[in-house]
MMTF fields as JSON, N, C-alpha, C and O atoms, coordinates in Angstrom:
{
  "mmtfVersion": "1.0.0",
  "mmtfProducer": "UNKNOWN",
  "numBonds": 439,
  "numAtoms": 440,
  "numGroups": 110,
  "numChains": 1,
  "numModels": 1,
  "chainsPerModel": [1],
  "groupsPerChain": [110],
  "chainIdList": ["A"],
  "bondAtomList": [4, 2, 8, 6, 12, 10, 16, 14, 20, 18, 24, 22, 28, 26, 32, 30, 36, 34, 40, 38, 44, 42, 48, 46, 52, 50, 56, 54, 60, 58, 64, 62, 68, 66, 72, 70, 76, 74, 80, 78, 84, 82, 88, 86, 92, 90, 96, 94, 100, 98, 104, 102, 108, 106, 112, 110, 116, 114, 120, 118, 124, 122, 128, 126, 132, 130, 136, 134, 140, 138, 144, 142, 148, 146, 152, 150, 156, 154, 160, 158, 164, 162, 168, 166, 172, 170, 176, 174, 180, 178, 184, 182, 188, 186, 192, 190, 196, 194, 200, 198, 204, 202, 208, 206, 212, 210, 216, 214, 220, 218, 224, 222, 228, 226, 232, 230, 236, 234, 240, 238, 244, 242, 248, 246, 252, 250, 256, 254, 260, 258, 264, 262, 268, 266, 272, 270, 276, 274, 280, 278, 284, 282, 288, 286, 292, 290, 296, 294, 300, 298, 304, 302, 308, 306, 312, 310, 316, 314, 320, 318, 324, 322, 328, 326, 332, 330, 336, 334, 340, 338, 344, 342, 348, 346, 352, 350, 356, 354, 360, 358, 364, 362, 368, 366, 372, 370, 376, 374, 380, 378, 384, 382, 388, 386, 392, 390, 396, 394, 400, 398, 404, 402, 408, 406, 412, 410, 416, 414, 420, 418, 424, 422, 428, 426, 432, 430, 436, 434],
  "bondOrderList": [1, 1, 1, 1, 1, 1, 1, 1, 1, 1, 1, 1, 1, 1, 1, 1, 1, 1, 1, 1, 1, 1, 1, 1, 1, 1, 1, 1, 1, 1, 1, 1, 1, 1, 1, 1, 1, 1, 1, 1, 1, 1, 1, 1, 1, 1, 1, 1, 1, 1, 1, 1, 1, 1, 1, 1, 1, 1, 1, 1, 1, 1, 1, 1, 1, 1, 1, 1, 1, 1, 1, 1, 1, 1, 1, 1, 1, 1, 1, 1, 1, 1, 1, 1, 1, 1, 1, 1, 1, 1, 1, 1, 1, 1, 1, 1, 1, 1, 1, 1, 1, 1, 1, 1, 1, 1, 1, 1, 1],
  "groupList": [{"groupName": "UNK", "atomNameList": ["N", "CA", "C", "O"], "elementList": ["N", "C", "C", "O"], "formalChargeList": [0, 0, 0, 0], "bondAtomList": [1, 0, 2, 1, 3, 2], "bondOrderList": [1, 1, 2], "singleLetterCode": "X", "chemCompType": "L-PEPTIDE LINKING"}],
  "groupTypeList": [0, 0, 0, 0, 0, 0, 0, 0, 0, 0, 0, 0, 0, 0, 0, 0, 0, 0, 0, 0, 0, 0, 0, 0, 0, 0, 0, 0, 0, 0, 0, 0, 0, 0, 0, 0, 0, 0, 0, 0, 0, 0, 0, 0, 0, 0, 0, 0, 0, 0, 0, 0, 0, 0, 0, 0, 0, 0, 0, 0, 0, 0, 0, 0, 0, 0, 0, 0, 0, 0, 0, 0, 0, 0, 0, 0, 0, 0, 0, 0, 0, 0, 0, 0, 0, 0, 0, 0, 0, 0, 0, 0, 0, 0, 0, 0, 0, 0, 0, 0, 0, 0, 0, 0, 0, 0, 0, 0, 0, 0],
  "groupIdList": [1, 2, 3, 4, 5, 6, 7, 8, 9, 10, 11, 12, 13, 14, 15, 16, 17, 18, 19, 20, 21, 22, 23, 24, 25, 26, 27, 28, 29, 30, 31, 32, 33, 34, 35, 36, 37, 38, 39, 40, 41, 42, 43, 44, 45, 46, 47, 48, 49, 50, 51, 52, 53, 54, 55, 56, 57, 58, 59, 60, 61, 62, 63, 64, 65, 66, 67, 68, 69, 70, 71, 72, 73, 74, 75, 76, 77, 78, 79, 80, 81, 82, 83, 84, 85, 86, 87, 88, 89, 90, 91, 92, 93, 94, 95, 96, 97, 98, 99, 100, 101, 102, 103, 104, 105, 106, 107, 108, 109, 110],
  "secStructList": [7, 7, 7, 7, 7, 7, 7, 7, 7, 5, 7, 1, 1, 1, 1, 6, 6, 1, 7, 3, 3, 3, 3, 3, 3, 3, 7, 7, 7, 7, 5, 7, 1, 1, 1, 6, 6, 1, 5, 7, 7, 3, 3, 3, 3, 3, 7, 6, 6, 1, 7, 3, 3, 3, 3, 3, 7, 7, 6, 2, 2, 2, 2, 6, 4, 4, 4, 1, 7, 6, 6, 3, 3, 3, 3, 3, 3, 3, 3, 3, 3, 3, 3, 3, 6, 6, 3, 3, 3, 3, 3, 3, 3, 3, 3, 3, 3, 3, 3, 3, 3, 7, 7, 7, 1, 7, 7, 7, 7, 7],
  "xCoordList": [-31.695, -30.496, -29.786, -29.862, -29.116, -28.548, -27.124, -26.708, -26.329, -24.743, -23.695, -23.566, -22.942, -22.38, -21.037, -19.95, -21.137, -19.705, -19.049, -19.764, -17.959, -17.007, -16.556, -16.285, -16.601, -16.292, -14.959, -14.634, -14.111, -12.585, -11.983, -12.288, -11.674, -10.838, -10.188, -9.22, -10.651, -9.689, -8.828, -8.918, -7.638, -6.418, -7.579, -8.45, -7.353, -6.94, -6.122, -6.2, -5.206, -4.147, -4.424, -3.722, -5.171, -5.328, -6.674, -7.519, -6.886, -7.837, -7.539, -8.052, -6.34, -5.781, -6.594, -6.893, -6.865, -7.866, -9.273, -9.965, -9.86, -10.816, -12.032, -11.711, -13.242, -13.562, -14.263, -14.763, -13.883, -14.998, -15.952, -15.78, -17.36, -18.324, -18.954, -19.009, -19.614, -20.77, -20.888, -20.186, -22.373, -22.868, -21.528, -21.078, -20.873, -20.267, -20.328, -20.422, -20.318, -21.153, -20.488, -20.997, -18.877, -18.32, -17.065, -16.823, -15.924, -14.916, -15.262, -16.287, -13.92, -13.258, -12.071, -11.195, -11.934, -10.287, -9.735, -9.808, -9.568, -8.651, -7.334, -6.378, -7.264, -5.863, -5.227, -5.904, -3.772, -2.614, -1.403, -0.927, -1.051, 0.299, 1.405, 2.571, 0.752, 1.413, 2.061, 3.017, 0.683, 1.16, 2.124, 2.006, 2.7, 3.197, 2.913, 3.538, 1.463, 0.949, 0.025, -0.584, 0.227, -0.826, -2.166, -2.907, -2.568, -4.234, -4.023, -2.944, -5.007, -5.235, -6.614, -7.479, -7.004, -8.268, -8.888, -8.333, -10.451, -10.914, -12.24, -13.175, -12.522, -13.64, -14.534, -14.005, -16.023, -17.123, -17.747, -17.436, -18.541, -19.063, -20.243, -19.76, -21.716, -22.548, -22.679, -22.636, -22.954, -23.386, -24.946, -25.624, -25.465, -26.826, -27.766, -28.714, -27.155, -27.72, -27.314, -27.277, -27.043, -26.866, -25.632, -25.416, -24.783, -23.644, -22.609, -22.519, -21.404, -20.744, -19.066, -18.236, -18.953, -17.225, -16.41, -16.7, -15.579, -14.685, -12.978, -12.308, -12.644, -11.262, -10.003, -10.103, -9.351, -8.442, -7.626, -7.4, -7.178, -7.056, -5.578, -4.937, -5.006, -4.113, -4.437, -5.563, -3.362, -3.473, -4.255, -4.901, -4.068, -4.56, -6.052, -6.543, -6.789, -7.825, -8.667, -9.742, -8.376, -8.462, -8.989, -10.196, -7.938, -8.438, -9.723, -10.619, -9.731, -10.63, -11.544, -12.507, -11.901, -13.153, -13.806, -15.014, -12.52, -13.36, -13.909, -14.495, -13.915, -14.997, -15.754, -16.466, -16.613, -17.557, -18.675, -18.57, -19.645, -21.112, -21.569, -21.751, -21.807, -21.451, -22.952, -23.899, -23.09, -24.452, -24.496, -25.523, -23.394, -23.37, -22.665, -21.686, -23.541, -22.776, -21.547, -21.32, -20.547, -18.726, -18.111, -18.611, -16.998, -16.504, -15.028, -14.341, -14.748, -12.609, -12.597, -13.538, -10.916, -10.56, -8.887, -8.163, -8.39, -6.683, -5.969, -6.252, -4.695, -4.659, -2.956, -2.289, -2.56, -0.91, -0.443, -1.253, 0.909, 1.644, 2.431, 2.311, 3.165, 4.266, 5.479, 5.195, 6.6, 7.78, 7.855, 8.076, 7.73, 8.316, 9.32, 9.031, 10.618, 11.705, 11.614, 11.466, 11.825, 12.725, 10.444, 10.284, 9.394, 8.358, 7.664, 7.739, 6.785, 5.796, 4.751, 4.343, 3.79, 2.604, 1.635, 1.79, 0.42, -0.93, -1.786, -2.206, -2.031, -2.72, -4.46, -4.496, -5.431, -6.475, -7.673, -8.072, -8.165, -9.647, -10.495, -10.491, -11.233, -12.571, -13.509, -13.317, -14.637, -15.673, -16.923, -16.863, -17.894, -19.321, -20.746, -20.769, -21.777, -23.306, -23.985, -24.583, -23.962, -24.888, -26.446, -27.226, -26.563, -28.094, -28.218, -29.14, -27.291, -27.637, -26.902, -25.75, -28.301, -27.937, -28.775, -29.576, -28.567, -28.95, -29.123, -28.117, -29.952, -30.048, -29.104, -29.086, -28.469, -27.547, -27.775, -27.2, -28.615, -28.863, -27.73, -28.08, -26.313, -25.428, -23.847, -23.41, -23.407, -22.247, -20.659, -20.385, -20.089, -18.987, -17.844, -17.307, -17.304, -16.288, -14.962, -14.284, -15.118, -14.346, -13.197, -12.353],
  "yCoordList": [-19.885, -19.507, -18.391, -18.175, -17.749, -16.508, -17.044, -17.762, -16.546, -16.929, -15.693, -14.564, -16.554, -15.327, -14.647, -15.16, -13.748, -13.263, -11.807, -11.064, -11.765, -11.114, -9.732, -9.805, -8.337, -7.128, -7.69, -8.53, -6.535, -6.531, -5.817, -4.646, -6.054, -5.068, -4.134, -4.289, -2.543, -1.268, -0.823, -0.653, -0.525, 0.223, 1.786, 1.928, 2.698, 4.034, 4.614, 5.601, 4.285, 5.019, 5.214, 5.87, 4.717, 4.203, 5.297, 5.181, 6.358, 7.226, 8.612, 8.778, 9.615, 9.787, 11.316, 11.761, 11.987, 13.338, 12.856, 13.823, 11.571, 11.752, 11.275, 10.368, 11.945, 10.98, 9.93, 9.721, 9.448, 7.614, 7.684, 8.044, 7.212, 7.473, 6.38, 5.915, 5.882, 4.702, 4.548, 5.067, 3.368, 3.33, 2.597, 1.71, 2.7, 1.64, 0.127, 0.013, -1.215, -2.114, -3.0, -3.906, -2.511, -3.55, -3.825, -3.408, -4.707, -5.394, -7.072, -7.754, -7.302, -8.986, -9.188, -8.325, -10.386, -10.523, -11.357, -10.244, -11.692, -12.42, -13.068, -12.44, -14.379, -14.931, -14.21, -13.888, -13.895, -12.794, -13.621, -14.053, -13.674, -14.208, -12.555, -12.581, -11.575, -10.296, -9.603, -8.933, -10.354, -9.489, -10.242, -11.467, -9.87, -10.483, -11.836, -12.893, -11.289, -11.552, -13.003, -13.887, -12.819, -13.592, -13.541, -14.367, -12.363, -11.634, -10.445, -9.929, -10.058, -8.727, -8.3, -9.175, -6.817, -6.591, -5.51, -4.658, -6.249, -5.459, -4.8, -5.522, -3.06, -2.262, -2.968, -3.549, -2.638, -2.856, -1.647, -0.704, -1.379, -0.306, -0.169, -0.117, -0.078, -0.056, 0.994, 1.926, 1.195, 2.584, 2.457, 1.463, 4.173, 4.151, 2.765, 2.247, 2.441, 1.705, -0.057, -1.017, 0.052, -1.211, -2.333, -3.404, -1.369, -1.957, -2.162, -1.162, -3.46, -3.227, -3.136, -4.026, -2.183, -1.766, -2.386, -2.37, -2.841, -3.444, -2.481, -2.323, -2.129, -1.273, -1.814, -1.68, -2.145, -2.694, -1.432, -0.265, -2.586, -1.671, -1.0, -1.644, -0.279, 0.315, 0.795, 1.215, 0.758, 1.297, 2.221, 2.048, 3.65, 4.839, 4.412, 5.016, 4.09, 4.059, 3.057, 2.99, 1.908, 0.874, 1.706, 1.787, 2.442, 3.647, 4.135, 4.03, 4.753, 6.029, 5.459, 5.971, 4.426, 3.941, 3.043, 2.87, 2.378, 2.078, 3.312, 3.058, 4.367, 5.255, 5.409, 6.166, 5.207, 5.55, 3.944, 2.728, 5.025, 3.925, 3.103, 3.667, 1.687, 1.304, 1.281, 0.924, 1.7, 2.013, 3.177, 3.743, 3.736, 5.72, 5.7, 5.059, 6.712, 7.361, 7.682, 8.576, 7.197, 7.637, 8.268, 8.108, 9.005, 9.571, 9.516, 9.985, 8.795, 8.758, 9.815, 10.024, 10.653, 10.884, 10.598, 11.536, 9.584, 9.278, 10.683, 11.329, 11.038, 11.968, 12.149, 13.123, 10.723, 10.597, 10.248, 10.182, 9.966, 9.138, 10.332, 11.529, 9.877, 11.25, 9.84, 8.716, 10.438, 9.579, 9.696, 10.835, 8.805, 8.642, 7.192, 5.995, 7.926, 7.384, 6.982, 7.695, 4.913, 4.723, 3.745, 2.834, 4.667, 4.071, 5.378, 6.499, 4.596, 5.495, 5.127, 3.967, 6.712, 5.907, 6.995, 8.142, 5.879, 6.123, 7.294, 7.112, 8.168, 9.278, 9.271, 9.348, 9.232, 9.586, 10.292, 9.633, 10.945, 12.18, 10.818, 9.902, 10.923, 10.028, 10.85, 11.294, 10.951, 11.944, 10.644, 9.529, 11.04, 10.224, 10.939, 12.024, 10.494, 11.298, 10.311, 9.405, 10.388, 9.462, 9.852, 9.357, 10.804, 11.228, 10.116, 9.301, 10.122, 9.516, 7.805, 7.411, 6.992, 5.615, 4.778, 5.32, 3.23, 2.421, 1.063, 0.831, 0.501, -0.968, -2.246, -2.82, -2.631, -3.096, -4.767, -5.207, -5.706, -6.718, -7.302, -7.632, -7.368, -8.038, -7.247, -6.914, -7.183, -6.525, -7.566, -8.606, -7.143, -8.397, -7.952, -6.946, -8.958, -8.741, -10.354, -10.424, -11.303, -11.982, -11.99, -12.883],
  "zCoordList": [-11.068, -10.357, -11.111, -12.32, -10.247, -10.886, -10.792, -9.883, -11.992, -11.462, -11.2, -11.673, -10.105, -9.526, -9.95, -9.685, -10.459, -11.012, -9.912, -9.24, -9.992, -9.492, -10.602, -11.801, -9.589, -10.867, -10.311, -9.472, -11.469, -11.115, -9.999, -9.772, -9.737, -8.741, -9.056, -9.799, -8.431, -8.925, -8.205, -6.989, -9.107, -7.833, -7.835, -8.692, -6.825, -6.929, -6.722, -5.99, -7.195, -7.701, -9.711, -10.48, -9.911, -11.559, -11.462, -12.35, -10.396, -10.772, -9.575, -8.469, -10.438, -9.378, -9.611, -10.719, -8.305, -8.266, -8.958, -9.273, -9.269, -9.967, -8.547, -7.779, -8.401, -7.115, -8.151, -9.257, -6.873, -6.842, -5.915, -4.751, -6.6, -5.091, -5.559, -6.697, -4.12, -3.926, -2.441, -1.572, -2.255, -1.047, -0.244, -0.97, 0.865, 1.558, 1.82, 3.042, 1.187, 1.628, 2.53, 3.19, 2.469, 3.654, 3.093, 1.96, 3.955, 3.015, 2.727, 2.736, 2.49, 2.679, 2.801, 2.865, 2.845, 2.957, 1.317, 0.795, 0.885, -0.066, 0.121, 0.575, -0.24, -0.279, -1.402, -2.378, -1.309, -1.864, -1.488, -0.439, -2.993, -3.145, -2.761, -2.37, -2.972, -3.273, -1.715, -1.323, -1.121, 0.374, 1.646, 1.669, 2.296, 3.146, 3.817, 3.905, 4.354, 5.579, 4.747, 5.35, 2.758, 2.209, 2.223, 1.691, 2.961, 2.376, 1.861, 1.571, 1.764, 1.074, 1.3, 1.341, 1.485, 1.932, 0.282, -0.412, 0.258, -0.41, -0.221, 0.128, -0.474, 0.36, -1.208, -2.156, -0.996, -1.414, -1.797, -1.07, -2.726, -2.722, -3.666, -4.798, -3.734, -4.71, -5.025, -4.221, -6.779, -7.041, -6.988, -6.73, -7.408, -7.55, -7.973, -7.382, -9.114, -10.135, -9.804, -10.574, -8.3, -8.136, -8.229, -7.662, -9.447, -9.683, -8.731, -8.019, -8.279, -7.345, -7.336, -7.523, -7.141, -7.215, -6.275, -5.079, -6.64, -5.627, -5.423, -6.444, -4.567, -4.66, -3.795, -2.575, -4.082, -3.253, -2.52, -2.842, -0.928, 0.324, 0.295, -0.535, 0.687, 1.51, 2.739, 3.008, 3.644, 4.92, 5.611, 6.644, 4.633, 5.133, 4.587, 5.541, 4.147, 3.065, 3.506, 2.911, 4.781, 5.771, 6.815, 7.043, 7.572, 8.639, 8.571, 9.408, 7.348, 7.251, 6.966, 7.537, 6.222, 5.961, 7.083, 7.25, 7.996, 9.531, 10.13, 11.182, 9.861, 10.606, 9.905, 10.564, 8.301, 7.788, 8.33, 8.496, 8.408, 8.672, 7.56, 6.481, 7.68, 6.479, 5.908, 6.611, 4.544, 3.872, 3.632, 3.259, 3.802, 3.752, 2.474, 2.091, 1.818, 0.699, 0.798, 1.613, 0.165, 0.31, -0.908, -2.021, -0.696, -1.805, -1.533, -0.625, -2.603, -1.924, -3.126, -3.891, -3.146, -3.686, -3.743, -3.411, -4.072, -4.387, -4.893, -5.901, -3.634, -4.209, -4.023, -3.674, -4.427, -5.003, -3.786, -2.862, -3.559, -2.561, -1.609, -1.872, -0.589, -0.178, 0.578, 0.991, 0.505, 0.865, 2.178, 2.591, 2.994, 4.142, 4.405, 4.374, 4.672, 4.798, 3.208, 2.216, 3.423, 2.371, 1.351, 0.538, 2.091, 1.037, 0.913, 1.414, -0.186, -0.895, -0.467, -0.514, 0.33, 1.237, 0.387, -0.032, 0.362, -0.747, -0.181, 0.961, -0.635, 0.14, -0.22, -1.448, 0.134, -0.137, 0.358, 1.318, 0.238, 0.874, 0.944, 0.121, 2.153, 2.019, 2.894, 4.026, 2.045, 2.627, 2.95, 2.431, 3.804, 3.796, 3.898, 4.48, 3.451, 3.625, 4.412, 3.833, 5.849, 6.332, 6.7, 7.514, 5.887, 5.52, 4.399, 4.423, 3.463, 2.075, 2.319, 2.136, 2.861, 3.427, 2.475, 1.714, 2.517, 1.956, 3.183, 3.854, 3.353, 3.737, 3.6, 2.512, 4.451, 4.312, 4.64, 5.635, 3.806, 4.096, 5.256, 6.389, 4.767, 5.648, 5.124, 4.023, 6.278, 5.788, 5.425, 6.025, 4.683, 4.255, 4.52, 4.058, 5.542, 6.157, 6.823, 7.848, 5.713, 5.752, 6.651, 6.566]
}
């Protein structure tokens, strides 16, 4: 048996202009003491080498990645907040290569 461990979870905001890239593999949901609603969503993402990144969601970054195909090469880039009214909303570039795909046993989406 293999045992199953969990990476950490990354803000991007904690990687701001730097890109982040990996295959798309899906989200989840999480119970969250933090959020309103008491979930919280987190995207998936494998690199080359198999490894799996986990990034936690914001709004805009939710959107944009419901239009990428999931198994497609992605590339966010966080690229700082802008004020509207009285919040601070998360800005980020998300690019995709759906030439550059991967097999997607099952996609995770809690």
């Amino acid at each position: 048996m293999k045992k199953v461990e969990l990476p950490e979870a990354i803000k991007l905001s904690d990687y701001l202009k730097k890109p982040l890239q990996g295959y798309y593999v899906g989200k989840r949901k999480i119970d969250s003491k933090k959020s309103d609603s008491g979930e919280s969503l987190i995207h998936i993402f494998r690199e080359k080498d198999g490894t799996e990144v986990e990034v936690w969601s914001f709004d805009k970054l939710k959107r944009l990645l419901s239009r990428v195909p999931i198994g497609s090469m992605t590339k966010m880039i966080y690229t700082g907040t802008i004020q509207e009214g009285e919040k601070n909303i998360h800005q980020v570039e998300v690019y995709f290569d759906s030439d550059d795909k991967i097999q997607i046993e099952f996609e995770t989406t809690n």
